[in-house]
N, C-alpha and C positions, 0 to 999 in steps of 0.2 A: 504493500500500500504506500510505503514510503516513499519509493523506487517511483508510482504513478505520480504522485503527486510534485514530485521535484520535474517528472517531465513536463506537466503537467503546466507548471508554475515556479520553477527553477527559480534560486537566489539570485539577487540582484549583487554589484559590486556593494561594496563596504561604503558607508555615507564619509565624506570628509566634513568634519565638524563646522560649523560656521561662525564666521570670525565675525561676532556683536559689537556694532559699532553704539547699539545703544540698547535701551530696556525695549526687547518686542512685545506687543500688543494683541498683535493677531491672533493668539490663542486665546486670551481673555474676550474675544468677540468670538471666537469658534466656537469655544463650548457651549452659550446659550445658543449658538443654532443649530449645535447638535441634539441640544433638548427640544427644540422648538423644531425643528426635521420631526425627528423621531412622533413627537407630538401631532404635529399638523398631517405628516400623512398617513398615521393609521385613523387619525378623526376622518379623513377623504377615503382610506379605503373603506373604513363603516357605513358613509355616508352613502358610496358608490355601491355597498352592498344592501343599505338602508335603501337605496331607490328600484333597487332590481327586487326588493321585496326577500331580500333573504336576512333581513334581521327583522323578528315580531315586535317591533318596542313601538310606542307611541311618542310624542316631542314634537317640537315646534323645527322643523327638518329648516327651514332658511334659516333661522338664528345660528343654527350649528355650521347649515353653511359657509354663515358672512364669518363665524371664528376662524371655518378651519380657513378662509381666503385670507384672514388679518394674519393667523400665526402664520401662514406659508410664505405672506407675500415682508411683513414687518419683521416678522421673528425669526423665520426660517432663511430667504434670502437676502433679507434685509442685515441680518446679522454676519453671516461670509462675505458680502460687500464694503461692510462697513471695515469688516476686520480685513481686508486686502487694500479695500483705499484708502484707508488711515495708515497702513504700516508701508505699501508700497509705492499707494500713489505720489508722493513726494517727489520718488524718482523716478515713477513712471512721466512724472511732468519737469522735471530737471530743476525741481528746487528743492529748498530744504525743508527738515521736517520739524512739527512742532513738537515741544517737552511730550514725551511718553504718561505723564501723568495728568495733565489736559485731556488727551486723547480717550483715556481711560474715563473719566467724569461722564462722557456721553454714553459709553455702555452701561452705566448707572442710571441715568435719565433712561435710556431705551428700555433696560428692562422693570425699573418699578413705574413707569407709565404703563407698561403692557399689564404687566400685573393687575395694576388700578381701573384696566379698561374694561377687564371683564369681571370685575367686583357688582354684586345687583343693585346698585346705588348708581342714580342718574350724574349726578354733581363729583366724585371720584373718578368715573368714567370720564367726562371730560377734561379733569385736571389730568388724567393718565393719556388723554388724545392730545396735551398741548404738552406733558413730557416728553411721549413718542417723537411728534413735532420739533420739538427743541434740539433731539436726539439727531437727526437726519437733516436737521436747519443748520445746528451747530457745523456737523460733519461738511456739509456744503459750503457751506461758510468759508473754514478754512482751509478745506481746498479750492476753494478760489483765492485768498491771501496767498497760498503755495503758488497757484499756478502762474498768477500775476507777478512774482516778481523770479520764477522759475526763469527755463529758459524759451524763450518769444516761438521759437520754431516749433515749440509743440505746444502752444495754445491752443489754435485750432483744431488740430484734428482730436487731442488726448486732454489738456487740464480744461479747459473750457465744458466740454463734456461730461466730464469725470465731476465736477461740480457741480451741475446745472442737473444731472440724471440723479446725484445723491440728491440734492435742493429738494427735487422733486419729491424725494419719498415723503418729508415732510406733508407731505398734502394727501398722503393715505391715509389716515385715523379719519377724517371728514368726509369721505367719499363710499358710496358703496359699493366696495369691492365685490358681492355678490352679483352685483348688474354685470355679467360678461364682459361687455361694450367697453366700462369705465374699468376693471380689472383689464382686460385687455392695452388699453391705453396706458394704465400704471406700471405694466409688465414693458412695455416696449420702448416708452421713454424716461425710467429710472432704472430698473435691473438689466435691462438691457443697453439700453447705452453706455452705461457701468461696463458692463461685460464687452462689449466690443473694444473699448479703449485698454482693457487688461487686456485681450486679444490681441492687441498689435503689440502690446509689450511682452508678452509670451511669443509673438512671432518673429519676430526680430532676436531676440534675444537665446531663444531657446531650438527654434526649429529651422530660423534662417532666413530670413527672409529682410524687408526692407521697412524702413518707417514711413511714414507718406510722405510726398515728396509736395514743394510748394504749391503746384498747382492743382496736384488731386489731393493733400491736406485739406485746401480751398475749397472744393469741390465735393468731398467729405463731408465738411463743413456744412455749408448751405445746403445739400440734401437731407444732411439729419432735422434739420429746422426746418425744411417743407413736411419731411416725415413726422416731427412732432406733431405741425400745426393743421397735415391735415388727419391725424389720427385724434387729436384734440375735439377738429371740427365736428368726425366720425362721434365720437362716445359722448358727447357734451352740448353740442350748437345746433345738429339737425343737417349742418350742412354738409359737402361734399360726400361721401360713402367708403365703407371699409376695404370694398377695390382696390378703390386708388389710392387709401393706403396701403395696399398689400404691394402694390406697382411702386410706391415709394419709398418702402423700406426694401423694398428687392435691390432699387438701385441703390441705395445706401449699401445693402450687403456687397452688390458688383462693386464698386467704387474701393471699398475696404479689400476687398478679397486680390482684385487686379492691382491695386496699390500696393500691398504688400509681397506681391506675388507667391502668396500662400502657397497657390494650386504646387506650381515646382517648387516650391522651398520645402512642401510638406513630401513628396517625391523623393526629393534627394535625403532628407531626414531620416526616411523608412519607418518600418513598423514600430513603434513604440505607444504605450498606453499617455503620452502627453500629446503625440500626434492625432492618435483616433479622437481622444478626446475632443481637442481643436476642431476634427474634422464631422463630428457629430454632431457638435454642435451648428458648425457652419451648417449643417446638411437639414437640423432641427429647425432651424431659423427659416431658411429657405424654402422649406416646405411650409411652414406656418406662413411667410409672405404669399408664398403661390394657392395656398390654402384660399386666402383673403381673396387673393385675385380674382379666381374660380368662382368662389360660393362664399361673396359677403357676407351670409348668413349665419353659418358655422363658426357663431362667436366662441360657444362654449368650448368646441374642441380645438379652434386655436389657441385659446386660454389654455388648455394641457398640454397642447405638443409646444407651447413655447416654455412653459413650467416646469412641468416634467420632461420637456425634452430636452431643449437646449439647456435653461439655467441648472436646473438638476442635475444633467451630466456632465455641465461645465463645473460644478461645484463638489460633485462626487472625485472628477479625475484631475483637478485643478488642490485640492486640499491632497488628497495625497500623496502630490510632491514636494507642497510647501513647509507641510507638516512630518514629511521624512528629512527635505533639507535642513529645516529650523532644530529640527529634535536628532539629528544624527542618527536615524535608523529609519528603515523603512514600513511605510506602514501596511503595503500589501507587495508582494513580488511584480515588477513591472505586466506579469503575461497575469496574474492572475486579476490585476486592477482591470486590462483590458477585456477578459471576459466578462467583469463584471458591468464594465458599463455595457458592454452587448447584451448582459440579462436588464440590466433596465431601462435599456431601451423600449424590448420587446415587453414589460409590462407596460412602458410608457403607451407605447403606439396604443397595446388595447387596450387600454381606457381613454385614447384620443377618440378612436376610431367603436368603441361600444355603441353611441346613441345610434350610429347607421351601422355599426354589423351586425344582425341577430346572431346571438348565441348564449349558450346554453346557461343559467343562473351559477351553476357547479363550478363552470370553467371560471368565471372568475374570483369568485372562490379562492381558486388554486390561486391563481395571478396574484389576488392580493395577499396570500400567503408570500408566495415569490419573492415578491415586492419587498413585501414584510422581511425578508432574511436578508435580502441584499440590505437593506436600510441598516439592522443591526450588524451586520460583519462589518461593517464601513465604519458605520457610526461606533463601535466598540474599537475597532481599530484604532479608527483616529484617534477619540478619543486618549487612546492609552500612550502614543506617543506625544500629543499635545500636555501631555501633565510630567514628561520628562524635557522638556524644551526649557525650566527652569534651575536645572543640572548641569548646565552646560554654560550659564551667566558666567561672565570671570567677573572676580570681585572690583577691577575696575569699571565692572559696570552698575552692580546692585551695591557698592559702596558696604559688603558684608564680607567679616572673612567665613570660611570654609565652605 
């Protein structure tokens, strides 16, 4: 058995330690969204079995809903974003970064706001929507201070973005994330626009590729802002239609994709589990734009295959590199991380794709079981390496001996 599973899933080279040039952050925003993962989607796989009529309970089914859309979208991705653009965006945008213990204050605010939001008390609940607020206002805040006096050349495509899509989350706790339409719109221009501009810094950097260059930076640029405003229009004003934002963020994706020149960078890279990742996600994105394009209608299932597709598998196979570099070991073997995002992908798709494929109550069932164990080997994993990343401070940095 041992013999399969080394072929299976063979060890990775030995981590080289990394050299802390100050106190990291990023695992003090991981953990709560590993509670808040773990949490938010077995309430969605309940919910998803709640609707197919295979749990007997009674309850108010949209309340549970709009929770599990707030812990996914505030708790669960909102907390791996925060914890990747506060610890990298700095450099992602070529400026410096601010005290690690600032930084720290706003995963305070984000998570006793959330707490307070679903407290049964009207008056708590919004003192905990204008902490939440405060939490992702803050964060935007000062990455735009960062990226303003960063460096000029990557304003536009990467800190301008990287601010304005965190800014943005601020404006979840107010909005009903249940409405597809407006969940839809909060997915594509906060968590996503977040994720593209770590995108170009993971391609560049890791698989090869190129940073945008002045004229398609520009170009970048002004289609993500038609892509906002008219996905804005979509969920919010009545006017223009989900179409032609799907036709909008498509060229956003081409613009990113040929700028970087991904396609051959990811090529010459070859098989590795930070590649596929990269490339599933592009692939998840793409399909949820072409989604839009097709069949404006199908809010609901774009809202999962950008969720569960892209951010989910950019967060699944993006955290387990950062969190084996940070912590000097790894946290799943390269070949077996990459199966793993291919098992959830495939529960992703079928609960994208459930409301129009008929099948059987049983079968998904299994899936969310499925689902269910990838969440926990991941989530257990990381976890365990992320509580050794504090072992590794040299005392010139935690100013403690031993």
């Amino acid at each position: 058995m041992r013999r399969i599973i080394q072929i299976i899933a063979p060890a990775d080279p030995p981590f080289t330690p990394m050299n802390f040039t100050r106190v990291p952050i990023v695992h003090r925003f991981w953990y709560g969204g590993l509670a808040a993962g773990l949490a938010g989607f077995f309430l969605g796989f309940g919910l998803w079995l709640w609707q197919h009529g295979q749990l007997g309970i009674a309850g108010d089914y949209f309340f549970f809903k709009l929770m599990h859309a707030r812990i996914q979208i505030e708790g669960f991705v909102g907390s791996f974003l925060l914890g990747f653009a506060l610890q990298s965006g700095p450099h992602v945008t070529g400026g410096k970064p601010p005290p690690s213990e600032l930084l720290v204050k706003l995963l305070y605010l984000l998570w006793a706001g959330l707490a307070l939001t679903f407290l049964p008390v009207s008056w708590l609940a919004v003192v905990g929507n204008v902490l939440v607020s405060g939490a992702y206002g803050g964060a935007g805040y000062l990455l735009l201070r960062v990226t303003l006096a960063g460096n000029p050349a990557l304003r536009m495509p990467r800190g301008l973005p990287l601010a304005l899509g965190m800014g943005l989350m601020a404006l979840t706790p107010w909005l009903q994330l249940d409405d597809p339409g407006v969940a839809l719109f909060v997915l594509w221009c906060g968590p996503v626009t977040v994720a593209l501009v770590a995108a170009q810094q993971l391609i560049q950097n890791v698989v090869g590729g190129r940073f945008l260059q002045k004229g398609t930076a520009l170009a970048f640029a002004l289609a993500l802002l038609v892509a906002w405003l008219v996905s804005g229009g979509a969920a919010f004003a009545g006017w223009g239609s989900w179409r032609l934002a799907g036709v909008a963020w498509l060229v956003v994706l081409a613009i990113l994709l040929m700028g970087t020149d991904y396609p051959r960078a990811a090529w010459r890279f070859g098989w590795a589990a930070i590649q596929l990742t990269l490339t599933l996600g592009f692939a998840y994105a793409l399909g949820t734009a072409l989604l839009l394009s097709a069949h404006g209608a199908m809010l609901d299932s774009a809202v999962h295959l950008l969720a569960a597709g892209m951010l989910t598998t950019l967060i699944l196979g993006v955290t387990v590199r950062v969190a084996g570099f940070f912590s000097a070991g790894a946290v799943l073997p390269d070949r077996a991380t990459a199966i793993l995002l291919v098992v959830w992908g495939m529960v992703a798709l079928v609960r994208v794709f459930s409301p129009v494929w008929p099948m059987e109550e049983s079968r998904i069932v299994w899936v969310s079981v499925l689902g269910g164990l990838v969440l926990l080997l991941w989530g257990g994993r990381t976890a365990y390496r992320l509580s050794r990343i504090h072992l590794l401070l040299p005392e010139s940095i935690t100013g403690k001996k031993g």
